[in-house]
FIDO-706162 format. One line per field, with one value per atom (N, C-alpha, C): residue number from 1; residue in three letters; atom name; x, y, z. Coordinates in pm, 1 decimal. Each point is the difference from the previous one (the first is absolute). Layout:
residues N
num NUM, ...
residuo ALA, ...
atomo CA, ...
c1 X, ...
c2 Y, ...
c3 Z, ...
//
This chain:
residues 122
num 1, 1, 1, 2, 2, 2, 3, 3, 3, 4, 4, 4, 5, 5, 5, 6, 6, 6, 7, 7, 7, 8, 8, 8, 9, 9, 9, 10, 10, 10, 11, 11, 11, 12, 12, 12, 13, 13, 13, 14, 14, 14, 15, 15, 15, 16, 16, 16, 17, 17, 17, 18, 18, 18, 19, 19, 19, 20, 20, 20, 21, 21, 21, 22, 22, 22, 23, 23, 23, 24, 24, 24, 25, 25, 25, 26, 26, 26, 27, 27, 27, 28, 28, 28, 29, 29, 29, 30, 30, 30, 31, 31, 31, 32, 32, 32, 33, 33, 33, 34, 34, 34, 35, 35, 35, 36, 36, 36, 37, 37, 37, 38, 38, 38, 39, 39, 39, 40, 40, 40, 41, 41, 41, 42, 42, 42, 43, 43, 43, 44, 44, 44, 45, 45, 45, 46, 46, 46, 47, 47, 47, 48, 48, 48, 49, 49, 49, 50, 50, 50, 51, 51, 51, 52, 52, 52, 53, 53, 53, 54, 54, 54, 55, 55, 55, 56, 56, 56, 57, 57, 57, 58, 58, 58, 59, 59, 59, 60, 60, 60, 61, 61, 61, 62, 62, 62, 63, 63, 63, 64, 64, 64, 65, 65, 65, 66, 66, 66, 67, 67, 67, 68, 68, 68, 69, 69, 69, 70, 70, 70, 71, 71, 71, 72, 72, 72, 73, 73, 73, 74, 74, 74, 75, 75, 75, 76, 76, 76, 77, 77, 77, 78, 78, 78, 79, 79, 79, 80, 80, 80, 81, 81, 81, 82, 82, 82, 83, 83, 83, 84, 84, 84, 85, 85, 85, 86, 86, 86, 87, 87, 87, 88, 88, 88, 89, 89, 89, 90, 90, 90, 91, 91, 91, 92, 92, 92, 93, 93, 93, 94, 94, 94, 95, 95, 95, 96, 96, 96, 97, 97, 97, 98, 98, 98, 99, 99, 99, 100, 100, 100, 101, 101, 101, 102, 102, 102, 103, 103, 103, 104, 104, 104, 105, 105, 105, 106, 106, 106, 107, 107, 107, 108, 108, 108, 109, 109, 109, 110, 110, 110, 111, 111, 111, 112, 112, 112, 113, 113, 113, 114, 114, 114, 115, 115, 115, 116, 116, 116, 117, 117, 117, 118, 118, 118, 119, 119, 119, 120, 120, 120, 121, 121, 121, 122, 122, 122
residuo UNK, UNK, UNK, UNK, UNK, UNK, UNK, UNK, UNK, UNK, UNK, UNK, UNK, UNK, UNK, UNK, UNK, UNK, UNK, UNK, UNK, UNK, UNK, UNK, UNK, UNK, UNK, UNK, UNK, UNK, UNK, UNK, UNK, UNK, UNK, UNK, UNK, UNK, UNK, UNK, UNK, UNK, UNK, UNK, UNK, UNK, UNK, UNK, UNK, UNK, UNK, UNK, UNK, UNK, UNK, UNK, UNK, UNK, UNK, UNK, UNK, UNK, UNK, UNK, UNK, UNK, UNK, UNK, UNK, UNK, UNK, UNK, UNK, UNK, UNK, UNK, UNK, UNK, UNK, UNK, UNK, UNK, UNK, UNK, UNK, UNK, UNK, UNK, UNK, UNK, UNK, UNK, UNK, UNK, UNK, UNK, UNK, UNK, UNK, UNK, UNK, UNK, UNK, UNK, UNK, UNK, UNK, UNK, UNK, UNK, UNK, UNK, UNK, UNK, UNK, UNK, UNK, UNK, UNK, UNK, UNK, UNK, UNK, UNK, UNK, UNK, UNK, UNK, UNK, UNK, UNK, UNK, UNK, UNK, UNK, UNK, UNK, UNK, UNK, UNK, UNK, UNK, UNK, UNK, UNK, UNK, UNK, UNK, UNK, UNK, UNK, UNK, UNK, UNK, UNK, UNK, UNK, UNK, UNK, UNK, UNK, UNK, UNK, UNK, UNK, UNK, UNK, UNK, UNK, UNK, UNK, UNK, UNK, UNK, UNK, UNK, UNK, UNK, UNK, UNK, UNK, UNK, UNK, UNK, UNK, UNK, UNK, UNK, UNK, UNK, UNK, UNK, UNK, UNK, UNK, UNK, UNK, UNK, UNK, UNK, UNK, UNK, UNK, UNK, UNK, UNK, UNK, UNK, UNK, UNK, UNK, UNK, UNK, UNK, UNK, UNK, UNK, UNK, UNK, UNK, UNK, UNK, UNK, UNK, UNK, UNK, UNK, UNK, UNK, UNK, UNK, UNK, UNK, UNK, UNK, UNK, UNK, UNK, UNK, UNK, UNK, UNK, UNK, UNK, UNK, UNK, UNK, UNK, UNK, UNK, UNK, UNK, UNK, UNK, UNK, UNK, UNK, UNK, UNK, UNK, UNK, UNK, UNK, UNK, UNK, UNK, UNK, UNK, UNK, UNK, UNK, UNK, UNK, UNK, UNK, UNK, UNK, UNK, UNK, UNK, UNK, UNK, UNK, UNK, UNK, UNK, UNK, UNK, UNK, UNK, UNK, UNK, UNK, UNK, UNK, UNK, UNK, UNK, UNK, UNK, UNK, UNK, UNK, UNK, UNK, UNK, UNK, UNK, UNK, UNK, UNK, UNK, UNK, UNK, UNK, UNK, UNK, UNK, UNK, UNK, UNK, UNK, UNK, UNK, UNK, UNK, UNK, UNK, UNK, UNK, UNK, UNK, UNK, UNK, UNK, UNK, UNK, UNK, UNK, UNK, UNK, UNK, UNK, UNK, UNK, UNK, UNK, UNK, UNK, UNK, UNK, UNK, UNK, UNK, UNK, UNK, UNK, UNK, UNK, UNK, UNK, UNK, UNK, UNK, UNK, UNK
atomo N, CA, C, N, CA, C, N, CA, C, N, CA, C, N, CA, C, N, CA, C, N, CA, C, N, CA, C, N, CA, C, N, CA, C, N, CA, C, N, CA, C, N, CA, C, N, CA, C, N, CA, C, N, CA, C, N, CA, C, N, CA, C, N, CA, C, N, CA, C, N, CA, C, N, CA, C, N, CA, C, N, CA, C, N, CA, C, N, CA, C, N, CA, C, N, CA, C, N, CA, C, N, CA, C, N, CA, C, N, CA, C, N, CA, C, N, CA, C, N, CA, C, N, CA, C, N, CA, C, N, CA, C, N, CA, C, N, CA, C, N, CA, C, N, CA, C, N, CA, C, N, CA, C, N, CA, C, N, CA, C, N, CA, C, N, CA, C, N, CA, C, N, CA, C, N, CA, C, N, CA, C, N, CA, C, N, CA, C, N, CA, C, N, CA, C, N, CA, C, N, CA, C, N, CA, C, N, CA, C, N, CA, C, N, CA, C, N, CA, C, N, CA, C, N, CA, C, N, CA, C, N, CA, C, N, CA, C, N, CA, C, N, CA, C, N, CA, C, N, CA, C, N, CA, C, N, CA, C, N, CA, C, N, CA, C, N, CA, C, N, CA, C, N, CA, C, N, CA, C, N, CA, C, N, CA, C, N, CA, C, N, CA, C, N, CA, C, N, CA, C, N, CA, C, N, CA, C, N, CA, C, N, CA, C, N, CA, C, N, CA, C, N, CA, C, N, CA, C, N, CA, C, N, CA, C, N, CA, C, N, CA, C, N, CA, C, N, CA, C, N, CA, C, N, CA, C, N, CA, C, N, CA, C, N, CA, C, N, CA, C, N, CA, C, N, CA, C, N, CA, C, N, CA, C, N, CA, C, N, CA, C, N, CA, C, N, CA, C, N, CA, C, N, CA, C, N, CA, C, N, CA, C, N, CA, C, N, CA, C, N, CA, C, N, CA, C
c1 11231.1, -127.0, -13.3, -78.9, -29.2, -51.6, -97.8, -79.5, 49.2, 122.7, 33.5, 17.3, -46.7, 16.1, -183.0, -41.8, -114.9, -140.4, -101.2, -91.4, -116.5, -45.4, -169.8, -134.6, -90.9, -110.8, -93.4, -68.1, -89.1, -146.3, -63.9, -165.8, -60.1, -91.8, -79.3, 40.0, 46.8, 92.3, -112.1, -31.8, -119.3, 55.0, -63.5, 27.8, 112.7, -53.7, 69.4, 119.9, -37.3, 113.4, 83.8, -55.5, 95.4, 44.9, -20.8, 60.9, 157.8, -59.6, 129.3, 79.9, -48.8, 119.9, 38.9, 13.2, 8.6, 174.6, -74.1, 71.1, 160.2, -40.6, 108.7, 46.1, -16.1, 43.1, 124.8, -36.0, 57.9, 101.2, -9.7, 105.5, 57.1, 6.0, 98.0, 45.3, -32.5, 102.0, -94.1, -97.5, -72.3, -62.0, -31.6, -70.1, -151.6, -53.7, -180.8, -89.5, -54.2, -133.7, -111.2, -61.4, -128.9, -107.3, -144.6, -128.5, -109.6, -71.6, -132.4, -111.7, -102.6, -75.6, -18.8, 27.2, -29.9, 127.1, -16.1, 110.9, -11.2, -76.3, 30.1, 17.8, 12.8, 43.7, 171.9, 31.7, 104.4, 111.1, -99.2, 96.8, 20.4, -110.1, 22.8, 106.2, 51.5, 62.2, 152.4, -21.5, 156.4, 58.9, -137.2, 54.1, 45.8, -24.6, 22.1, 115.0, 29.9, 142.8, 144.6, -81.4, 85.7, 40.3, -78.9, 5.7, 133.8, 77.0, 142.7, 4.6, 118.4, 31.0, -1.7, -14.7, -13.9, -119.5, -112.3, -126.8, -70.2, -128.9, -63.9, -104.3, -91.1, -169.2, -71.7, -117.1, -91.8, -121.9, -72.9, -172.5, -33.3, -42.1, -70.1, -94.8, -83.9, -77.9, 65.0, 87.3, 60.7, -81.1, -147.0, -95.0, -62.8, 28.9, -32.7, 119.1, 26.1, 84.7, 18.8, -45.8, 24.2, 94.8, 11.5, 8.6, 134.9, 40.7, 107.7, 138.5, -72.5, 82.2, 62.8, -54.2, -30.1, 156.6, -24.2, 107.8, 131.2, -36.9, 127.3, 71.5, -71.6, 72.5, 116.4, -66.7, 71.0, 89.0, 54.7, 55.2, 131.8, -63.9, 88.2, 88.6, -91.5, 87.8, 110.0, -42.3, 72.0, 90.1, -15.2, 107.8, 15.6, 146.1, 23.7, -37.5, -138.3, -55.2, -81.3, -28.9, -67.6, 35.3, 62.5, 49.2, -104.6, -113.4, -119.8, -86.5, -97.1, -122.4, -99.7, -45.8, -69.7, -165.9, -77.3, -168.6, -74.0, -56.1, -95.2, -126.4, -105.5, -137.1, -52.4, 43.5, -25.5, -95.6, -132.3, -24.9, -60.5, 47.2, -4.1, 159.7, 76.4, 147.4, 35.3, 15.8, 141.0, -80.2, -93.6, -55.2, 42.5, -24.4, 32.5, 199.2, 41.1, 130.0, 71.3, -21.5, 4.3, 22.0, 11.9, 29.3, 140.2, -3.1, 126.0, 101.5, -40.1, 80.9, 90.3, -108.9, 40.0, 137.8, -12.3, 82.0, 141.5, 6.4, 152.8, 9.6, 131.0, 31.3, -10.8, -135.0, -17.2, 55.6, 30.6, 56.7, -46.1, -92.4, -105.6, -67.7, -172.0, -99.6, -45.7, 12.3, -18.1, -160.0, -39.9, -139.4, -1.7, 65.5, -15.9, -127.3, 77.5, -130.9, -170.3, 25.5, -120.8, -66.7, 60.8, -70.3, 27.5, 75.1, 68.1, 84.0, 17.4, 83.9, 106.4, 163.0, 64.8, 149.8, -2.2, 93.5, 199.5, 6.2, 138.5, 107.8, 79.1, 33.8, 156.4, 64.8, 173.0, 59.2
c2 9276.0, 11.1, 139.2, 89.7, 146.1, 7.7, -54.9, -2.6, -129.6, -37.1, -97.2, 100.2, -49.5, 61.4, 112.8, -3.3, 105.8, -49.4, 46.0, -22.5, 57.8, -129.2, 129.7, -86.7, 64.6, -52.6, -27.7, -86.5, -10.0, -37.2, 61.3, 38.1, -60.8, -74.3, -74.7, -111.6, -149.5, -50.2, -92.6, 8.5, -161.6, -22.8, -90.1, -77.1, 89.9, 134.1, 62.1, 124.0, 147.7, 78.5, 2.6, -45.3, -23.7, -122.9, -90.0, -94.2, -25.8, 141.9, -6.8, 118.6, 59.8, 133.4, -95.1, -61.1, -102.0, -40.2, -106.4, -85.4, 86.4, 89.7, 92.8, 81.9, 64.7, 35.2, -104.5, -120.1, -88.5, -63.6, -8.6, -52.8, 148.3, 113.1, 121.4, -37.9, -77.6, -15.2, 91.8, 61.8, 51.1, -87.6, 47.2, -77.4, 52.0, -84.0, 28.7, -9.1, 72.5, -65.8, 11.4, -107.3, 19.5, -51.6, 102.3, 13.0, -34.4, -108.0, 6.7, -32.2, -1.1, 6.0, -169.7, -53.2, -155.8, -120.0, -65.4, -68.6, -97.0, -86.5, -102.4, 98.1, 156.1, 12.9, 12.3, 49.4, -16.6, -104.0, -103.8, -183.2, 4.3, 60.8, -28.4, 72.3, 125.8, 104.0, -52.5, -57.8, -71.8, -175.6, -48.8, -74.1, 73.5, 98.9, 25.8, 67.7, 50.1, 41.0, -76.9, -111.4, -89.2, 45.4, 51.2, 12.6, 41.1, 99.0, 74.2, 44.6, -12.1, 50.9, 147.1, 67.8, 140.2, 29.0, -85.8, 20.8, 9.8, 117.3, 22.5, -18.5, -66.4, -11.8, 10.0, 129.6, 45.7, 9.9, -99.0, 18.8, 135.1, 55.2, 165.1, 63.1, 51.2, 130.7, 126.4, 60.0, 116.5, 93.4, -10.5, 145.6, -26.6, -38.5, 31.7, 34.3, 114.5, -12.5, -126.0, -62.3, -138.1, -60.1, -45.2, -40.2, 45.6, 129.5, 54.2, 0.1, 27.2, -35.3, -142.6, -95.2, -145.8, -11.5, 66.0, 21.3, 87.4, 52.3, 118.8, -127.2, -39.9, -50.4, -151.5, -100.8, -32.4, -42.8, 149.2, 81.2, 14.0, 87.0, 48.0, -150.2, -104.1, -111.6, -55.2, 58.1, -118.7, 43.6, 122.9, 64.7, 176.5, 43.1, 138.8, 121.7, 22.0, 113.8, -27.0, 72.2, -11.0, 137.8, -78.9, 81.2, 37.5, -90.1, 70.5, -87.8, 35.9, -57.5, 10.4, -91.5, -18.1, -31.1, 90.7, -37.3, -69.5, -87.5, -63.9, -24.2, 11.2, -30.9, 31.7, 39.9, 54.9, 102.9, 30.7, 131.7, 52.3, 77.0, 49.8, -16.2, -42.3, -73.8, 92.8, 108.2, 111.5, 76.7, -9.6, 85.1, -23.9, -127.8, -102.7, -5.4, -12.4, 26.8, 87.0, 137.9, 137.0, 14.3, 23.3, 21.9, -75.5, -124.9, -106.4, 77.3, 7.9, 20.8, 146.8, 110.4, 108.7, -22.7, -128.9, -2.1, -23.3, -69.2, -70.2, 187.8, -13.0, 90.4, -15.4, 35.2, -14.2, 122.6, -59.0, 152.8, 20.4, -94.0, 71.7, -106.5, 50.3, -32.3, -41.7, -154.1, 2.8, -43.4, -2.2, -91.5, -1.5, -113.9, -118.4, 32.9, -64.1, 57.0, -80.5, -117.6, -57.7, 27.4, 120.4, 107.3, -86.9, -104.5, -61.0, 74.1, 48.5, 104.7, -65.1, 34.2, -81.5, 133.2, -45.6, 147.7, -118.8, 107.2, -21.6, 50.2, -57.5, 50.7, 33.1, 87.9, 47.2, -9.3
c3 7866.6, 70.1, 59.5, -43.6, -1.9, 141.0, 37.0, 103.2, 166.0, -43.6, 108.7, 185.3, 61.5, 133.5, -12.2, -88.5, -5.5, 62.9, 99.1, 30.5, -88.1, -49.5, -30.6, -5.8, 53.8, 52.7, -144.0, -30.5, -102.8, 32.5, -41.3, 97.8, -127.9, 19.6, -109.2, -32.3, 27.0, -112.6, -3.1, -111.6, -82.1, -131.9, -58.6, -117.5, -105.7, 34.2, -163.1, 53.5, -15.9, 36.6, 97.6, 156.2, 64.7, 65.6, -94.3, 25.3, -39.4, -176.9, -74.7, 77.8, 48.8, 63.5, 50.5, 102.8, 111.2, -38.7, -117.6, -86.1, -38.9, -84.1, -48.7, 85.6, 121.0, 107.7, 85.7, 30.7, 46.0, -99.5, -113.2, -98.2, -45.1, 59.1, -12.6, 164.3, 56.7, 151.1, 150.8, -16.8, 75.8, 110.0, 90.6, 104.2, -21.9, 34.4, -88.3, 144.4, 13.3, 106.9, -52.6, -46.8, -73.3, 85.2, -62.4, 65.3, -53.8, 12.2, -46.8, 134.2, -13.2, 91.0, 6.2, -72.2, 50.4, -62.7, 117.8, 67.7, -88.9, -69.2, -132.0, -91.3, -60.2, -144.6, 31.5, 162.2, 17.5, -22.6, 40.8, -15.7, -201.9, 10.2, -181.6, -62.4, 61.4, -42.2, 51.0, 121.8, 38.2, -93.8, -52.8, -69.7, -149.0, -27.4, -101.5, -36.4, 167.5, -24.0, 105.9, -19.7, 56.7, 161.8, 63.0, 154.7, 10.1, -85.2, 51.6, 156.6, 41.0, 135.0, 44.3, -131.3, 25.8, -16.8, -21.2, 6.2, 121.9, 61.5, 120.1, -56.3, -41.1, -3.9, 124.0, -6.2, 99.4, -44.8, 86.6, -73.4, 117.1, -76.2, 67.6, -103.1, 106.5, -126.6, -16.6, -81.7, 44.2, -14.8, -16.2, 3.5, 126.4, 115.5, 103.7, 62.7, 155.4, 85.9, 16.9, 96.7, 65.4, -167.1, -61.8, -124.8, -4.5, -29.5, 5.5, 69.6, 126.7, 145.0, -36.3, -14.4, -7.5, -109.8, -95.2, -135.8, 57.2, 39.6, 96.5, 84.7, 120.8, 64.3, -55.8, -70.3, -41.1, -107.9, -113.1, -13.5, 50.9, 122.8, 105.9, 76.8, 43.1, 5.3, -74.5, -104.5, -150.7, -0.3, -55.8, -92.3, 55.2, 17.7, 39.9, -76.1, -20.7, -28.3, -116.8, -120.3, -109.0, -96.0, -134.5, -93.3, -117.5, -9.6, -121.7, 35.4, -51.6, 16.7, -152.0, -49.6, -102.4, 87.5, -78.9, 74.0, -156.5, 38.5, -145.1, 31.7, -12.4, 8.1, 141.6, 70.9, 151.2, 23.0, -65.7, 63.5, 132.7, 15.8, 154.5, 56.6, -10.5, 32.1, -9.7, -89.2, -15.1, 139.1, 35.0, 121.4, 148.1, 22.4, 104.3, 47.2, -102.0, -46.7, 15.0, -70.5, 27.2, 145.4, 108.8, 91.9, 26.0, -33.3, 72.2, -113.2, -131.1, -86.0, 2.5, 66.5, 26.8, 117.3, 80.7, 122.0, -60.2, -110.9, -143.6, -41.9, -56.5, -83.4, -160.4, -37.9, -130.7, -75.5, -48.0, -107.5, -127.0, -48.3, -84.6, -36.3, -39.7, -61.0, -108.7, -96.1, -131.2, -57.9, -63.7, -68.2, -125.5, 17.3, -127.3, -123.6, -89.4, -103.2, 26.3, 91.5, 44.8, 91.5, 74.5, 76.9, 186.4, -28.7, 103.4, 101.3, 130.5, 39.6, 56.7, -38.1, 49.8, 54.9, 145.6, 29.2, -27.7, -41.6, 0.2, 122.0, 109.7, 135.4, -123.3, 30.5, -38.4, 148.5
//
């Protein structure tokens, strides 16, 4: 397990891409905190991955502050820090974000060929 002990935040998770980062993140041993803005696609997303113990589900908007904070803080409860972050369908989010994210030590910037921005923390 490549990713066991690893934090990373997943911004978007509905029916399709990040449900599967989610998925394959957590079966490499990662601790996942996943985000969608509403609290039943969440229940759907925890039955689907069988409600693991290393799972954090947060309904938030991450393109607002308030939204963000909301995702930061518990985060910060869960789990000791944050090692990557995947963004999916969020726009406005890498904006809102951008600041908290600037506060992590990212060490670099990728975008996906779906134009998805997802920072990678080293």
């Amino acid at each position: 397990m490549r990713l066991s002990g690893k934090n990373i935040l997943v911004v978007g998770v509905g029916p399709g891409l990040g449900t599967a980062t989610a998925y394959m993140l957590l079966k490499d041993g990662a601790n996942v905190a996943a985000v969608a803005r509403k609290e039943e696609r969440l229940e759907k997303v925890k039955e689907t991955l069988s409600d693991p113990a290393n799972l954090l589900c947060i309904a938030a908007d991450a393109s607002s502050m308030e939204g963000a904070q909301k995702i930061t803080k518990a985060v910060a409860e869960k789990f000791d820090g944050v090692d990557g972050i995947a963004l999916y369908g969020y726009p406005g989010a890498q904006d809102s974000l951008n600041e908290l994210i600037e506060s992590w030590t990212c060490g670099r910037y990728l975008e996906n060929w779906l134009g998805d921005a997802v920072y990678v923390i080293t």
